[in-house]
N, C-alpha and C positions, 0 to 999 in steps of 0.2 A: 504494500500500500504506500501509493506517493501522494504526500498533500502538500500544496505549494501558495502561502497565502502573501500577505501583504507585508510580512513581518518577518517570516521564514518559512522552512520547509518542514517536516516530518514524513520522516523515511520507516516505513515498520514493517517485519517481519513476521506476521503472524505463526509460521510454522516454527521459526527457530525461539521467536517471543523473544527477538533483540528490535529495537527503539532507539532512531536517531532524529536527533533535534539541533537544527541550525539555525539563529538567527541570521538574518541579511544586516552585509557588512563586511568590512574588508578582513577586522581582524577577529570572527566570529571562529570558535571553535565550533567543533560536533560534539556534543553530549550524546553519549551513548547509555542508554538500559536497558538492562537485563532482566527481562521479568520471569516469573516463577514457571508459568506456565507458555507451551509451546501447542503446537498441533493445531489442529482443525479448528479454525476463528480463533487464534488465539488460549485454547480452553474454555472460550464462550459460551460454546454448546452446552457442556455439562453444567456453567452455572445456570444457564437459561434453565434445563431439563429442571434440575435440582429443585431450582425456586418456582417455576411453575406445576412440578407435582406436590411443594410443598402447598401451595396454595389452592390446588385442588382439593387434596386428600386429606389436610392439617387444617385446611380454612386459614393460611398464613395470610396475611396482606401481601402485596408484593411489594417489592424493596423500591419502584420506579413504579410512577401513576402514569396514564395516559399522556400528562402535559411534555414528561421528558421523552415519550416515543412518537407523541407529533413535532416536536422538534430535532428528534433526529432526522424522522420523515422527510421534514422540509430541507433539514440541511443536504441531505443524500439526493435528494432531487434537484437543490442547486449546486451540487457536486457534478453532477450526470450532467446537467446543463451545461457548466462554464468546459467540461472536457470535452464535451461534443462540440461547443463553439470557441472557445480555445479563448473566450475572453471572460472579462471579470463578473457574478450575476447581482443582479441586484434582486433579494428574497421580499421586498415587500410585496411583488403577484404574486405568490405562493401565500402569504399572510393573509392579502386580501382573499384568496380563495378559502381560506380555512375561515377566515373572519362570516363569508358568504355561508358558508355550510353551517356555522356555529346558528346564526340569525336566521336561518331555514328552520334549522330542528329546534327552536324557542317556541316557534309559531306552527307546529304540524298543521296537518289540514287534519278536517273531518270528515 
């Protein structure tokens, strides 16, 4: 995974779970880390599985509400955007559309 923002990059490895981070700048090192877990999403998968049949089976809450997975939503589809058009996106059309759907389902019909 390469993300390349306005500040710097991030370079990661989900299979080996090493993590590099540059700011932009002449005398900018690389921070590199090492994280615990490697493999398939990073180990993602299993905390996903984990905490989802916890809160099936156990009635757990879940650790992340809806508000932090429509904002990854949004961010991943102006990710897919700015690498298809290879420029910068601007997320408030993504915002106004969630804003649009929010004020749809306030008011269903009958």
């Amino acid at each position: 995974m390469y993300i390349v923002g306005t500040e710097g990059a991030l370079r990661a490895d989900v299979t080996t779970g090493i993590i590099e981070v540059q700011r932009i700048g002449w005398d900018t090192k690389i921070e590199t880390i090492v994280t615990v877990k490697g493999g398939g999403h990073g180990g993602g998968d299993e905390i996903l599985g984990e905490e989802f049949a916890a809160s099936m089976l156990q009635r757990l809450p879940p650790t992340v509400g809806l508000e932090e997975g429509l904002i990854s939503a949004v961010t991943c589809f102006a990710i897919d955007e700015a690498m298809t058009s290879g420029q910068v996106v601007d997320v408030q059309p993504y915002w106004r559309q969630v804003d649009a759907v929010k004020s749809a389902s306030e008011y269903p019909m009958k």
